[in-house]
C-alpha positions in Angstrom: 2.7 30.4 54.8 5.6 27.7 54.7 5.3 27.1 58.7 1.8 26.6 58.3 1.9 24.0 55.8 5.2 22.7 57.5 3.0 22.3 60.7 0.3 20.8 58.6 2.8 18.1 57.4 4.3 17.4 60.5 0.8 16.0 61.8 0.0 14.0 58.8 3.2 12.7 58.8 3.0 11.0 62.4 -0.6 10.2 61.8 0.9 8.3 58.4 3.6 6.9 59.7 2.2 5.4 63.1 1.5 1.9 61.5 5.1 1.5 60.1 6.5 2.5 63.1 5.2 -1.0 64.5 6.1 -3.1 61.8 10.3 -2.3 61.2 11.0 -5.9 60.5 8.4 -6.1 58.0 9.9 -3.3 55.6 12.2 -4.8 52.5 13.9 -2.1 49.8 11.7 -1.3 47.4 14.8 -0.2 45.4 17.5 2.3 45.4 16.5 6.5 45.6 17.5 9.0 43.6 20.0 10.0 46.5 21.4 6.4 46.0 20.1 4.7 49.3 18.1 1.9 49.4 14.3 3.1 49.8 11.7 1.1 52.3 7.7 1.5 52.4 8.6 4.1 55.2 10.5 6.2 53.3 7.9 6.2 50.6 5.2 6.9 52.6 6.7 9.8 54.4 8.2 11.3 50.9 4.7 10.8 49.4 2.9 12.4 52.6 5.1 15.5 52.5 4.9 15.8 48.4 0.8 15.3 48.8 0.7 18.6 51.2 3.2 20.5 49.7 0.9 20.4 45.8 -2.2 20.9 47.8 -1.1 23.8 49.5 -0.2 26.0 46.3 2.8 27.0 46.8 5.0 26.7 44.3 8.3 25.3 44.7 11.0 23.0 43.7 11.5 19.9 45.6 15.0 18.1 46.1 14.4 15.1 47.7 16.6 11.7 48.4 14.2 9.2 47.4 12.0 11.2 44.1 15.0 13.4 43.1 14.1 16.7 41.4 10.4 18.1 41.0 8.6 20.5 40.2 5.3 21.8 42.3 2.7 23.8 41.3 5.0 26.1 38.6 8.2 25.8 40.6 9.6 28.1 43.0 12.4 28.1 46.2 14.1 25.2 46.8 12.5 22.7 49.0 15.3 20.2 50.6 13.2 16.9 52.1 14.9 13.9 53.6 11.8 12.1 54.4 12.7 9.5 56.8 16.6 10.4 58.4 18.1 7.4 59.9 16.1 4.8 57.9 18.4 1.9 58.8 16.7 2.9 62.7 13.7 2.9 61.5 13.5 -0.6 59.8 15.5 -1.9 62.5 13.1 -0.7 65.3 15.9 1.8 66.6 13.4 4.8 67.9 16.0 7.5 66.8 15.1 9.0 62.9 13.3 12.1 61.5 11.6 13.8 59.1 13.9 17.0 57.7 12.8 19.5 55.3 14.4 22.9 54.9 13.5 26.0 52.2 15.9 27.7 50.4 15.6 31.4 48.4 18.6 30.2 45.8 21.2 27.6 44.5 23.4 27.1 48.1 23.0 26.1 51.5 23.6 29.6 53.0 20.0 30.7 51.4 17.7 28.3 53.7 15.6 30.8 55.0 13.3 28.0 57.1 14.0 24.8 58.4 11.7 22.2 60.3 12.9 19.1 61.6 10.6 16.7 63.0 11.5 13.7 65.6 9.2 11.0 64.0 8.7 9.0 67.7 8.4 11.9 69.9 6.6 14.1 67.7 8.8 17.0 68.7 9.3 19.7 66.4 12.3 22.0 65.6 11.8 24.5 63.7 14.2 28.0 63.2 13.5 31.1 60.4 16.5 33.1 59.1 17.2 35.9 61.6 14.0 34.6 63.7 15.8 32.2 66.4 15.7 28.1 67.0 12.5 26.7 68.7 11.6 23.7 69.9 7.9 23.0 70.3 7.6 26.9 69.7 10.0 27.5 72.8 13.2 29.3 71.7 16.4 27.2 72.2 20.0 27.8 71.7 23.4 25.9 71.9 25.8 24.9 74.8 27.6 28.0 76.1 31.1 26.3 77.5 33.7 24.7 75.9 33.3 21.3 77.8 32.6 18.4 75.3 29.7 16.9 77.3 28.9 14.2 74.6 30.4 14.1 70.9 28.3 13.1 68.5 29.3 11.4 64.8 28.0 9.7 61.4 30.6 7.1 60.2 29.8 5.9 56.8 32.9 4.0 56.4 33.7 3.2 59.9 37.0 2.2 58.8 38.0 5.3 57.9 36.2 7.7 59.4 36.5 6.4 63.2 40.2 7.1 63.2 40.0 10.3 61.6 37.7 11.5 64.4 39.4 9.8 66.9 41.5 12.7 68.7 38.3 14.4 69.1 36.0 11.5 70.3 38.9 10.3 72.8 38.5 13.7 74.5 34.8 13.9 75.1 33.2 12.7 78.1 30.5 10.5 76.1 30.3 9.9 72.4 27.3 8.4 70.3 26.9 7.3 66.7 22.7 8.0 66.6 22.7 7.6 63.0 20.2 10.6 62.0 22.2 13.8 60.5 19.2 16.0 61.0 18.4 14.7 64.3 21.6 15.1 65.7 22.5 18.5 64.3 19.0 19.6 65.9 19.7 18.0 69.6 23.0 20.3 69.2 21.8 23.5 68.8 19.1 22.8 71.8 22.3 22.1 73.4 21.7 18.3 74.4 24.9 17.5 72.2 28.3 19.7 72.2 29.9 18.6 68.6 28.7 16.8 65.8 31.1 15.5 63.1 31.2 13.0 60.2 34.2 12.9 57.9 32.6 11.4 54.9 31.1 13.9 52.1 27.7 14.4 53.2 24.4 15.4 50.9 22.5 19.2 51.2 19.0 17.9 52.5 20.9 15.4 54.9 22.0 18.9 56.4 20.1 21.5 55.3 18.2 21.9 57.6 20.5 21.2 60.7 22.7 24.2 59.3 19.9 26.8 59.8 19.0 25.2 63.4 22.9 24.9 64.6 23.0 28.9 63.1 20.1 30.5 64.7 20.7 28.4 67.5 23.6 30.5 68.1 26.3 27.7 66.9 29.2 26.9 64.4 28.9 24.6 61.4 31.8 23.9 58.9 33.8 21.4 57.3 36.2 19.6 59.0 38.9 22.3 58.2 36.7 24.8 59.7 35.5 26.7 56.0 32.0 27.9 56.1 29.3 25.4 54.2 27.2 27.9 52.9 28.4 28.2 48.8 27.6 24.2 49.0 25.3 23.7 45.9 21.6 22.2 46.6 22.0 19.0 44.8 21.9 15.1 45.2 25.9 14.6 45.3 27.3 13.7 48.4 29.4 16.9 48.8 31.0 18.1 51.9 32.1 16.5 55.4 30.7 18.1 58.5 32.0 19.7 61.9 29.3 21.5 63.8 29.6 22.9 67.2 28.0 24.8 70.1 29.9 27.7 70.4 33.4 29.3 68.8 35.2 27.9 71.7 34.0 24.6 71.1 34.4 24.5 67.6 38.0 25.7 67.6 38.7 23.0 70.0 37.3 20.9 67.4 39.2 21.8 65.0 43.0 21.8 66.9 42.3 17.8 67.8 40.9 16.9 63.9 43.9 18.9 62.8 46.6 16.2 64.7 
C-alpha cells in the first residue's frame, strides 16, 4: 500500500513542481523550517504535495519532516521521514541536482525503515528499495560497486572549513571527487553504483538519510559513521545527529576508514 501511494506522490510531485523548476531565481525564504533551514516556495510546495497524498490515502502515520516538523495523519502510525526538496540551495540556484526523499519506518531508529523511495526531481527517476526486497531503480534491481577502486568520492561539507580537511586523506586518493549537495541523491547514485564513497563529517539529520541508508543496504553496501559504527540505533528526530561514511562494498569502506583514521 505505501509503494502505491509513494508512486502516486512521485507523479504529483513532478507535475507540481514543474513550474518552480523554471523560476529558481524567483524563490526568496519564506522563513526558517522546523529542521532549521531556510524554507523557499519549492520546499513548501513539494512538503505540502507529499502531506496532501499521504491524508488522502488513509494511512495512518506519523510524519517527520524538515520544513512542518512533527504530525500526525489520519490517527498516527509508522514513522514517515520526508525531506521534501534535498539540495534546495540547487534548486533555487537553478543547479539540476536535488530530490524528493521519503523513507517509512516500523519504530523509534533508523535501522527500522522498512521502505524508502527517493525521487530525482529533474529526471523523474525513481529509487525505491523494501527491507529484505532489493534496490531498484525505475523497477530495475540495482546494486553497489563491487571493487575496491574509488572511481569518484563523493561528500557534503557544511563547514567547508572544517570538514574539507577532515576528508582530505580520502578525497586525495580518489580518481574524481564531487560535492553535489543532495544527501539523498548522492547516497542513492551509490548504491546503483555510479558513486564509490560518500562522506560528510558534519552531524547529519534522520530524513536527510533515511532513506539513502535502506537504498546503500539493500543495495548490497556499507553505511556508518565516520569511525565505522553502525547508524541504525540513531533516533528519528529533527537534531542533526550523526556524521556519515557510506560505501560500496566492505573493501571499500575499510579503505575508507584506514585514510579518515590518519
Amino acid at each position: 500500500m505505501y509503494l502505491t501511494v509513494l508512486e502516486e506522490i512521485r507523479v504529483k510531485l513532478l507535475k507540481r513542481l514543474a513550474e518552480q523548476r523554471f523560476r529558481p531565481l524567483e524563490q526568496k525564504s519564506l522563513g526558517v523550517g522546523a529542521g532549521g533551514d531556510k524554507t523557499f516556495p519549492i520546499d513548501k510546495i513539494a512538503e505540502d504535495t507529499i502531506l496532501s497524498a499521504l491524508e488522502a490515502s488513509g494511512l495512518p502515520c506519523s510524519v517527520v519532516s524538515e520544513e512542518y516538523g512533527l504530525k500526525e495523519l489520519n490517527g498516527g502510525g509508522p514513522k514517515v521521514l520526508i525531506d521534501p526538496v534535498d539540495g534546495s540551495k540547487n534548486a533555487i540556484a537553478g543547479i539540476p541536482f536535488y530530490c524528493a526523499s521519503i523513507a517509512v519506518a516500523e519504530g523509534e531508529t533508523i535501522g527500522s525503515v522498512f521502505m524508502s523511495y527517493v525521487i530525482n526531481l529533474i529526471t523523474g527517476d525513481a529509487f525505491r528499495a523494501e527491507k529484505g526486497k532489493g534496490a531498484f531503480l525505475n523497477n530495475e534491481r540495482i546494486s553497489a560497486q563491487k571493487d575496491d577502486l574509488f572511481y569518484l568520492v563523493a561528500y557534503e561539507a557544511q563547514a567547508p572549513g572544517k570538514d574539507i580537511a577532515r576528508i582530505l586523506p580520502l578525497l586525495a586518493e580518489s580518481r574524481k571527487t564531487r560535492c553535489f549537495g543532495s544527501t539523498a541523491l548522492d547516497l542513492a547514485y551509490l548504491a546503483c553504483g555510479a558513486v564509490s564513497v560518500f562522506v560528510t563529517p558534519s552531524p547529519s539529520r534522520s530524513f536527510d538519510f533515511g532513506g539513502g541508508w535502506l537504498l546503500v543496504k539493500e543495495a548490497g553496501g556499507v553505511f556508518t559513521d565516520l569511525k565505522g559504527r553502525p547508524v541504525d540505533d540513531t533516533s528519528i528526530g529533527l537534531e542533526k545527529s550523526v556524521p556519515l561514511l557510506a560505501a560500496g562494498n566492505e573493501r571499500l569502506h575499510e579503505r575508507a576508514l584506514r585514510l579518515l583514521a590518519v
